[in-house]
N, C-alpha and C positions, 0 to 999 in steps of 0.2 A: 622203385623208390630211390636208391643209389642216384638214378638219372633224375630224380627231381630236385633232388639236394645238390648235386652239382649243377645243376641248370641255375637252382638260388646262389650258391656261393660263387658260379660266373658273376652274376646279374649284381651281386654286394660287390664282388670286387670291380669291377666297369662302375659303378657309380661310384666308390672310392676314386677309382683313378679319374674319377669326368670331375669329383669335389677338388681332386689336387689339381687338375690342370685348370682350372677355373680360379683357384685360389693366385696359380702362379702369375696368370694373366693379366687378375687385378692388382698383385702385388708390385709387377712390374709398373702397371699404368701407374698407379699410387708413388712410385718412385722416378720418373720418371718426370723430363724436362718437359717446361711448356714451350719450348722451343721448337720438338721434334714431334711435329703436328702430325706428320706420317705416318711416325711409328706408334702413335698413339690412339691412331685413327685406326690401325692394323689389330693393337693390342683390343681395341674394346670390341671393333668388330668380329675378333675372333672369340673374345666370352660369351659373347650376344652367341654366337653359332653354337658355342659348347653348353650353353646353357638352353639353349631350345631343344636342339638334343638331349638334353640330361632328363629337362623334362616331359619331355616324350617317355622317355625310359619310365624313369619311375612313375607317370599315369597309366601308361597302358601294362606294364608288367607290376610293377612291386604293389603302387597302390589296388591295382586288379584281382592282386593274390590276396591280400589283405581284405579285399570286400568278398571274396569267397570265400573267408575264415567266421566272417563276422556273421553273427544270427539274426535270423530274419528283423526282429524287432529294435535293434542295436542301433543307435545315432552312429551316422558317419560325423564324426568332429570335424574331421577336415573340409567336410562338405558345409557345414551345420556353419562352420568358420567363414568359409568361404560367403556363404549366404548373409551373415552377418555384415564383414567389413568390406564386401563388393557388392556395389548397388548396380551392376549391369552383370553377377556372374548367374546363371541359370544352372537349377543342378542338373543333372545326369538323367535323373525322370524326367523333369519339365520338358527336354529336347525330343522326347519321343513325340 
């Protein structure tokens, strides 16, 4: 039990720190000259990366945990969402 709770509170804090260094990233591009094409081209490409990463993280772990808490009969929102306002997202049963 010990090792499940620190497994989660790794997992909260690596997704806090993937939210700040994605914040910092865009904060820089958002300030940042139209001049210096380079470094901007560096900056977005590197959120794009931290953000693919991120969510990986939270699909296959957090959101994971969360569908194993929930009961059988219980709408997934985020999926129910997702269904909604993405006309090409297929859920998680339909791929089987």
């Amino acid at each position: 039990m010990a090792d499940t709770h620190a497994r989660r509170q790794n997992t909260l804090t690596l997704l806090g720190a993937e939210h700040r260094a994605i914040e910092k990233r865009l904060d820089a591009f958002k300030h940042a000259t139209d001049h210096d094409l380079e470094r901007n081209a560096t900056l977005v490409q590197r959120a794009g990366e931290l953000l693919c990463k991120h969510a990986v993280v939270e699909e296959e772990i957090l959101y994971a945990a969360r569908a194993a808490l929930r009961k059988p009969d219980e709408i997934d929102q985020n999926e129910a969402h997702a269904e909604l306002f993405l006309p090409n997202h297929r859920s998680k049963d339909s791929r089987r």
